[in-house]
Every structure is written in C-alpha cells, then in structure tokens.
N, C-alpha and C positions, 0 to 999 in steps of 0.2 A: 527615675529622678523627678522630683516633683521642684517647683520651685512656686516660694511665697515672700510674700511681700514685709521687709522687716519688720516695718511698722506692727502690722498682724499677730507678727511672732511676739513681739515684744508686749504688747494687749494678752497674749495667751501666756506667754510667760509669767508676768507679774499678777496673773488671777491664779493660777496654779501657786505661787508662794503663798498671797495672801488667803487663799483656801487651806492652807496646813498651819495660819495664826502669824504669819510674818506680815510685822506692819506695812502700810502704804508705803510709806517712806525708803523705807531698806529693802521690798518688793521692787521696787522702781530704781532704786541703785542696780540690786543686782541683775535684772532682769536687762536693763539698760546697756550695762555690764558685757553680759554675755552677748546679748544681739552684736554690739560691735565688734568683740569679737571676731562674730560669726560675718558680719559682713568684710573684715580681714582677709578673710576668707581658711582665718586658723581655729576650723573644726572641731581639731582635738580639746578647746578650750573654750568654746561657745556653747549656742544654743541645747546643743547634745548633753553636756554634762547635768541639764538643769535635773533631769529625772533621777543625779544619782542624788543630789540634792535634797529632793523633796524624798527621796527614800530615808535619806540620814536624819531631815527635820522630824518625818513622822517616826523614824525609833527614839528620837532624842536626842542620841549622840553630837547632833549642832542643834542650837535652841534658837525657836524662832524668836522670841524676842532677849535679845542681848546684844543692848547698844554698845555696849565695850566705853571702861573707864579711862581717860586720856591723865597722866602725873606728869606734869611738868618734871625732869630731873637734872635742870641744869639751864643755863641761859639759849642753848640753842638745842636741846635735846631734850624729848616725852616720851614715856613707854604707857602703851595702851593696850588694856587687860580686856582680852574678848569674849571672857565669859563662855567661848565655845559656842559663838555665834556663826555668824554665814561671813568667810573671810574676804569679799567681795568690799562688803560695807567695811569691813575693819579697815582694809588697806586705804577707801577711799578717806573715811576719817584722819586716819593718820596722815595721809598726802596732803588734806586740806592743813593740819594741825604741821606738819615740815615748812608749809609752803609759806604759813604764818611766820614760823621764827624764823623762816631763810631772810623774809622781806623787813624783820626786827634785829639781825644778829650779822645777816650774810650767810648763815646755814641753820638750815634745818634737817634732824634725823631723828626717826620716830621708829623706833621696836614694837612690833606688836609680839603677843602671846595668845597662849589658850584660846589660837584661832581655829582655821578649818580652811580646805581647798579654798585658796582668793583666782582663782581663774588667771588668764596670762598678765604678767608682772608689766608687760608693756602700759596698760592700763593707766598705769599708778608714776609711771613714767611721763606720762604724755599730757597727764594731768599737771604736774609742773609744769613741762613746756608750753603747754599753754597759756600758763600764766606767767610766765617770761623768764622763767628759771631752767635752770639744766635740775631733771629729773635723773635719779637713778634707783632702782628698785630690786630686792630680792628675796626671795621665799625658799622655803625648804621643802623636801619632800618626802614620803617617807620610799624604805628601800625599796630599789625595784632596776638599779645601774649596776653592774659589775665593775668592783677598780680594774683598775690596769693591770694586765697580771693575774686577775682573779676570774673563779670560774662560777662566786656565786655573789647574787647581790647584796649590795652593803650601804651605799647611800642611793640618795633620791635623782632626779634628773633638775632639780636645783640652777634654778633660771635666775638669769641676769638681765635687766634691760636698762639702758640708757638714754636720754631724748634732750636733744637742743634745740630750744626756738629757734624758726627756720623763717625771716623775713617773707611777708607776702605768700604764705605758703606752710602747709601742716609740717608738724616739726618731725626733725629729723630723728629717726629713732632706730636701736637695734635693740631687739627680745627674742633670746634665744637661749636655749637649753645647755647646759653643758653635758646634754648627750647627745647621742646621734639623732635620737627623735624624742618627742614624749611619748609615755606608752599609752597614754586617750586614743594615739594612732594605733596600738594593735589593739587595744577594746574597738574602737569604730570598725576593723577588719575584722573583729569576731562578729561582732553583729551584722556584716555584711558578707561573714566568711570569702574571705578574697585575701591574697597570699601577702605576707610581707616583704619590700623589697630585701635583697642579699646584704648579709653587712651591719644588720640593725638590730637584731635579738638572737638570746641563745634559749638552749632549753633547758632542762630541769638537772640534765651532765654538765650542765655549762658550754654545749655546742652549738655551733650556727646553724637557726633553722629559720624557713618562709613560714612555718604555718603557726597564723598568730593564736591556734588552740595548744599547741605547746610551747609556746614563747613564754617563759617566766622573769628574763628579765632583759634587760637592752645594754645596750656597749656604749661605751662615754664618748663624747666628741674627738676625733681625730681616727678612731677606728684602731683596728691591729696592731698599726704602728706608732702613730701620734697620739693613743690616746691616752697619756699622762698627761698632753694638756687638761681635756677636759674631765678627767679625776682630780687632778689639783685642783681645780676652779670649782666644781664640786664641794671638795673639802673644805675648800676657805668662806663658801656660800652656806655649807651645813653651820659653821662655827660662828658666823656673823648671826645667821638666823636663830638656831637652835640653841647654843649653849649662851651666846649674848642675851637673847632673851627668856634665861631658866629653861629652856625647854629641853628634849630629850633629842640624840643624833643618831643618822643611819639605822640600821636594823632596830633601834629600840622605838622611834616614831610608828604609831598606828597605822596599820596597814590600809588606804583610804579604799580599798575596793573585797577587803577582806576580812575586816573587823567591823562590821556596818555599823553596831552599839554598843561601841568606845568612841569619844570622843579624840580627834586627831592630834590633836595639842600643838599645833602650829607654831611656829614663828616667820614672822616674815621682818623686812629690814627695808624703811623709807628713805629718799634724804632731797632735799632740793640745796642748790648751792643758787644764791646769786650773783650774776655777771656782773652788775653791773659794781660791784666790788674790786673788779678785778682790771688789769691796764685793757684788756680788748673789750672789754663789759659793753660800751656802748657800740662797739660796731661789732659782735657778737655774731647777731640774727641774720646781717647782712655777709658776713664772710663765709655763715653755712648754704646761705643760701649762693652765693658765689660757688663755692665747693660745689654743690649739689650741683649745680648748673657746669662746670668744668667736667668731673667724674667719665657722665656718658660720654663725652664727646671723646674721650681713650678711646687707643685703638682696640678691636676685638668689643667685647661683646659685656660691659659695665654695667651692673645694677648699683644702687644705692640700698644699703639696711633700709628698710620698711617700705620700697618702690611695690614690692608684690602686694602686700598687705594695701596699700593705696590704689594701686589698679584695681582688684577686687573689689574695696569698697564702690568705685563710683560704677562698676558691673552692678554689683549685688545690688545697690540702692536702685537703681532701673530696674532691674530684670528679677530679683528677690533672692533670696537665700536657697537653694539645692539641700532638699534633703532627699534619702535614700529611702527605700520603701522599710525595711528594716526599723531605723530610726524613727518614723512615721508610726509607725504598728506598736513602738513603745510610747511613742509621746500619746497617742489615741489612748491603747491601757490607763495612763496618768488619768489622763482626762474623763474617763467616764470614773475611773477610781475616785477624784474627788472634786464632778460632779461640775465640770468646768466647760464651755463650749469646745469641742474636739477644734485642732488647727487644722485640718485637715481630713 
C-alpha cells in the first residue's frame, strides 16, 4: 500500500486527461472530481477509474472535447446534450444549470444525454447543498445487477444520492447504490486478485461466488430476501435516467468495461429544490444539523449517511490516498504511455 498526497494525485490526474486533448477546464473538473471521491474514501468511483477513461478518450468512444449543449425546456427544467463527452463535466454543468432555476423558480431539474461514466452521483448532490439547496442526483448504468428473481443481468447498479445543507457543517448526504456494491468493487479485487465478500456477485449460472474472476454480475440491494427493494428502485432510476432522457435501458445500454469503442449513451437526472420556498426553508440547515447532532447520541452504535465518507476525507487529506501496488503498476503504464511524470 502506497499512500500519496491528493493534491499530487490530482496534478497527475488532470495532465494525464489533458495529454489525450481534454481541455484545461473539464481536465480539472473531472480530475478534481475523482480525487474527492477518492478522498471519501469510495474507491470504486475515484482515482482508479481515471485509466478506464483515458482508455475510452483515446478509442473515441467519449470525446475529449464536448462541452455538452444546455436547452432550456420549460421555466424550471433543461436537458443537456453531451455529445458523448467525459460525464463528470456533464453532471457538473447540469447541477450548476438546476441550481440556477431552483434559485429563479424554486426548482431545478436538468436531463442529461449521450453522456458517459459521471463517477459517484453524490458529487452532483453535494454540489447543491452547498449552495443552499437540497441536492438530489441520478444516473443509469449499464447491465451488470441481476432483478430479483433473476439469474442473469438486466439493469445497471443505478445510484441515488441526496444532500441537505447542514448548518455550520458539510452537508448531509446519502449516495448509494441500489445494489449491493458497485461492481468498480470487483474490478478493484481483480486487479488485486482478493476474494469477494459472500452475498454480493453471482457467476455466469447465476450462482454465488467470492471470486471476482468469475463474478459476472452482482445482486440488488436487500440481498435473497429484500432484494425487490433495490430492483425496484433500480427500475424507477433506469426510467427516470434512460428512457426520460431518449436514451436506451438495461441490457441494451453499452457495456462500460466491454465495449470500449461504442460510445455509452448515458443519461443521468439532476434536480435542486429550494428550502427556502418551503414552511421549514429558513430553519432548514439548522434542524439537520440538530438531527445530525441527536442521531449518535442513540443507543447502540448510529452513523449518519455520509459520516464514513467524511471521516476518510479529513484521514486522507493528512495522510494521502492508499493505493494498491496493482493500481500503481497500471496508473505508471498510463503515464509513460502518454508521456506524463509517473505518480509514483
């Protein structure tokens, strides 16, 4: 285990994009991007992915330059054409372009299309809350979750996040899967060959297996029993993302780790609401942050949605981001491939 300093990562990230023609600008969004991410300390959607990245920009299948067209269609709603760009930058536009009609309307909700992998939806969440709005975000994926019931895969692992400004304190947020894991988690254990836990992927019969080299697809949130929750929640996130914004669902979405020179055709789904529209609007910030502060104090043993994600960061900003020798030995390959100072 190696550990480097984010800042760093983020310098070698954003040379690495703009070495394959992605501009300064959208290099420093997504790169930006992922480091936090990765200072979350969620893996499967940071730093790590950038190499599948720069493998997609140099076949073409995402284009490095495609700022994506923003259409007003409607007093509080825009859908934004991404040209099959890096869906990082897409989502971010879009959240800036929600966050504007929420603060002219009371809501903002922005579609994007003919995107590509935006990395974790918390992101685009937290970027409202920031700005003093309830953030809520979702993306589609392509197949790789078995429904309920079912022994082969059909939709994506189609994540949901939510976020409330949080008085005096980063906002409150939950970003999570409607599966059991994403599968960036059994890529990371291939490349580290290390077993998966029980409960989380089947194989090519549709059976429970640890080993993430015959894992072909993973089980929806709730597991054996419950997990029609998270197949429904799935289905209503493919339908919001995909067919909402033209795009294609389940099995017919581009395989992102299998079709490297087809473009993904994404959609994802922005919205900011503001509070201050609403009867609690002005004491809003102050009652989650009350919540938050009551929560732990339960008996037994209480996290709050995004406490891990927050502990991590103020680790990793000290002590640097952990990567695996594995991971290291790919990001190095990148870096001599196009000619960029190794991170390591």
């Amino acid at each position: 285990m190696r550990l480097i300093g984010h800042e760093r990562v983020a310098v070698w990230a954003r040379a690495c994009l703009q070495a394959v023609g992605v501009p300064e600008a959208d290099a420093e969004i997504v790169a930006n991007g992922l480091v936090q991410t990765s200072l979350w300390g969620i893996d499967s959607h940071g730093v790590l992915r950038l190499t599948h990245y720069l493998d997609r920009l140099q076949r073409g299948s995402t284009r490095a330059v495609a700022p994506g067209r923003i259409v007003p269609t409607g007093p509080c709603t825009a859908s934004l054409d991404g040209d099959h760009g890096l869906g990082i930058a897409h989502c971010v536009r879009a959240t800036n372009a929600a966050i504007g009609l929420a603060r002219d309307t009371g809501l903002g909700a922005v579609g994007v299309r003919h995107s590509s992998h935006c990395g974790a939806v918390g992101l685009y969440a937290r970027q409202a809350a920031d700005a003093g709005l309830i953030g809520i975000a979702f993306t589609q994926a392509d197949a790789i979750v078995v429904p309920f019931g079912g022994r082969r895969r059909f939709l994506g692992t189609n994540p949901i996040a939510f976020a409330f400004p949080r008085e005096g304190d980063a906002p409150l947020c939950l970003d999570m899967a409607t599966s059991q894991v994403a599968f960036n988690r059994v890529i990371n254990a291939r490349v580290e060959n290390k077993a998966v836990p029980p409960g989380l992927v089947v194989d090519a019969q549709g059976e429970p297996t640890t080993d993430p080299h015959a894992a072909v697809a993973i089980t929806p949130l709730g597991g054996p029993v419950y997990g029609y929750k998270g197949y429904g929640l799935a289905l209503m996130v493919d339908l919001l993302c995909g067919a909402l914004n033209g795009m294609a669902f389940g099995p017919h979405i581009t395989p992102m780790y299998e079709a490297l020179d087809t473009p993904q055709n994404l959609g994802h789904l922005v919205l900011a609401l503001d509070p201050q529209r609403f009867a609690g609007g002005a004491t809003l910030a102050a009652t989650v942050r009350a919540m938050a502060s009551e929560l732990p104090r339960e008996p037994g043993d209480v996290q709050l949605p995004g406490d891990p994600e927050l502990r991590s960061e103020r680790t990793r900003r000290s002590s640097g981001i952990p990567f695996e020798p594995g991971a290291l030995a790919d990001m190095r390959a990148w870096s001599e491939r196009l000619k960029v100072a190794p991170l390591a």
